[in-house]
N, C-alpha and C positions, 0 to 999 in steps of 0.2 A: 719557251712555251708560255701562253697566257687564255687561259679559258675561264667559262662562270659557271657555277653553279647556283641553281635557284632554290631557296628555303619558301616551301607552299604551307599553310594550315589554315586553322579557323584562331581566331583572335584570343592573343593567349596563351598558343599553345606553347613558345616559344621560342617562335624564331628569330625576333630578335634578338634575345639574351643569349641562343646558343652562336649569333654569329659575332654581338660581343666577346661571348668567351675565348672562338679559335681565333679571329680577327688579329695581325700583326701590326694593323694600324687603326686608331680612333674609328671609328664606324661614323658614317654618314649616315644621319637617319633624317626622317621627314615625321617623327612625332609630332600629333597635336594632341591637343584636349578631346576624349571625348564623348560627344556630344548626344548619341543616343542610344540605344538600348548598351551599346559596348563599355558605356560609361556603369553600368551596373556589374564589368566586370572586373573593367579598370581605370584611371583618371587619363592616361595616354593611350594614343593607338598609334598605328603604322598609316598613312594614308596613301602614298606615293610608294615610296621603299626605302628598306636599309643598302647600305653597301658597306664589306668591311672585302678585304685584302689577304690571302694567306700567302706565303711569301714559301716557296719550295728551296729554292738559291738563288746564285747571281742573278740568273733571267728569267727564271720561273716565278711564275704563281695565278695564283687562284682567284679573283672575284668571287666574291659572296654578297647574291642578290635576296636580300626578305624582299615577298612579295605582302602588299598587303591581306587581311585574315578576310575583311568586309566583303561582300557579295560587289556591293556597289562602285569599289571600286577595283573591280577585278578586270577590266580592260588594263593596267600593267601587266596584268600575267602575262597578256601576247606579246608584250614588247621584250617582256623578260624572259618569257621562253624562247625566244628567238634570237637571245645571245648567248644561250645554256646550251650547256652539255651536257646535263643531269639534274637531277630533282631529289633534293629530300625535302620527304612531305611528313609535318607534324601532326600528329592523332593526337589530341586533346583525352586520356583514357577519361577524367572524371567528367567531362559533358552528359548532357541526357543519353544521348544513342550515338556513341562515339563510332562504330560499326557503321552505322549512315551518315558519318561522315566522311570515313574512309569512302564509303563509297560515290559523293558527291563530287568528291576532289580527284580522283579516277575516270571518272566519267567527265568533268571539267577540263581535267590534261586531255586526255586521249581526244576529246572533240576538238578544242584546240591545236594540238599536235601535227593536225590535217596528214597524217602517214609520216610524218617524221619520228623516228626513232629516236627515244632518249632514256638513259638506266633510270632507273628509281629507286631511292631505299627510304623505309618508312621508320620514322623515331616515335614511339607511343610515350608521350611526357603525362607527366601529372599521376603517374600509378600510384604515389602515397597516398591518393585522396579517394575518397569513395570507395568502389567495390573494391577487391581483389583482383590485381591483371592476370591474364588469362593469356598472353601473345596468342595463343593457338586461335582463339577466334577470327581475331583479322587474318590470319594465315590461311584458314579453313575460308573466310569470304572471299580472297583472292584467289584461294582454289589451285589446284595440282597438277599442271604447272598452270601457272595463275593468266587469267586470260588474257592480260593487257601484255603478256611476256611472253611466251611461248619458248626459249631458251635457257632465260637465265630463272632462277626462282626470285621473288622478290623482297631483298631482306626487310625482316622486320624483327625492330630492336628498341628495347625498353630503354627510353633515356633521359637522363634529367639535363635539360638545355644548360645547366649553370655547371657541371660537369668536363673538364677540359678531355679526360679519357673519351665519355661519353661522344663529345662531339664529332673527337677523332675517330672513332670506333667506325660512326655513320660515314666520315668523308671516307675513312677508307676503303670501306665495303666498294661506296661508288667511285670511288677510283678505279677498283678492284675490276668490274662490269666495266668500265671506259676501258678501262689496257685491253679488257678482252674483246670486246668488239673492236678494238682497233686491229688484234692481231688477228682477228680473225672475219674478216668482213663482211665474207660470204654468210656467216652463219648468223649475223647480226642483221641482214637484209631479209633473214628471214624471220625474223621477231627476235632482237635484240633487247627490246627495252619497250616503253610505252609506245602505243601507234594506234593509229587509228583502225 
């Protein structure tokens, strides 16, 4: 078995560092300098993507694609959703309106997606900083059962990218969602995961 999973956020949030951490082998990344407003948050960015490896056994495992965090270059995500199997998407908690950004990135899949089905679980990074995390809020904006899922609820889970528990926590959830729409396929065609 060999499938990918795609790491989505806004710049920062951490998805590269969390794919360093599960990663079995040196991560492929496409860091540069950078060079405009992102440079006020950090000296590197993702521009293209990472790629790191999670190795299950002899013939198994996992790809792990960072998508880039930039608006601009967000024409990879098509490329990269279209070898995923699943999405974790990083919430930035300390940004100004972390909440609109969940929901940019929701609305960004799902248009993209065009009716493909894919699980999603969300990691909220950065809760030491700024206000107090609240998980229930993002929970409460995806709503009961949340709209872009209609079967599965969509985890959402406080997590520090540099965290080896943490990482695995999120891959297993979506694991968890992939067995299940595999064993059950019927119920997954009727809102398994993200879709249009």
């Amino acid at each position: 078995m060999e499938w990918a999973i795609l790491f989505v956020g806004s710049v920062g949030a951490g998805k590269t560092q969390a794919i360093r951490t599960i990663s079995d082998i040196d991560v492929v990344d496409t860091e540069a300098d950078a060079t405009d407003e992102t440079a006020l948050l950090k000296q590197n960015t993702t521009v293209a993507m990472d790629m790191g490896v999670m190795l299950l056994g002899a013939h198994d495992k996992v790809r792990l694609y960072g998508a880039p965090g930039q608006d601009r270059f967000d024409f990879m995500w098509d490329i990269l959703l279209e070898q995923s199997r699943g999405v974790v998407l990083f919430i930035d908690h300390s940004r100004p309106n972390p909440v609109n950004d969940l929901a940019h990135y929701m609305e960004q899949l799902t248009r993209r997606m065009e009716g493909r089905i894919l699980p999603v679980v969300i990691g909220v990074t950065h809760t030491d900083m700024g206000e107090p995390a609240n998980l229930d809020v993002y929970r409460d904006f995806l709503g009961e059962p949340a709209s872009i899922n209609r079967r599965q609820a969509v985890p959402v889970l406080e997590t520090d990218a540099r965290s080896l528990h943490d990482v695995k926590t999120l891959l297993l959830a979506l694991t968890s969602m992939l067995d299940m729409n595999e064993r059950f396929p019927s119920r997954s065609s009727a809102g398994g995961g993200l879709h249009a």
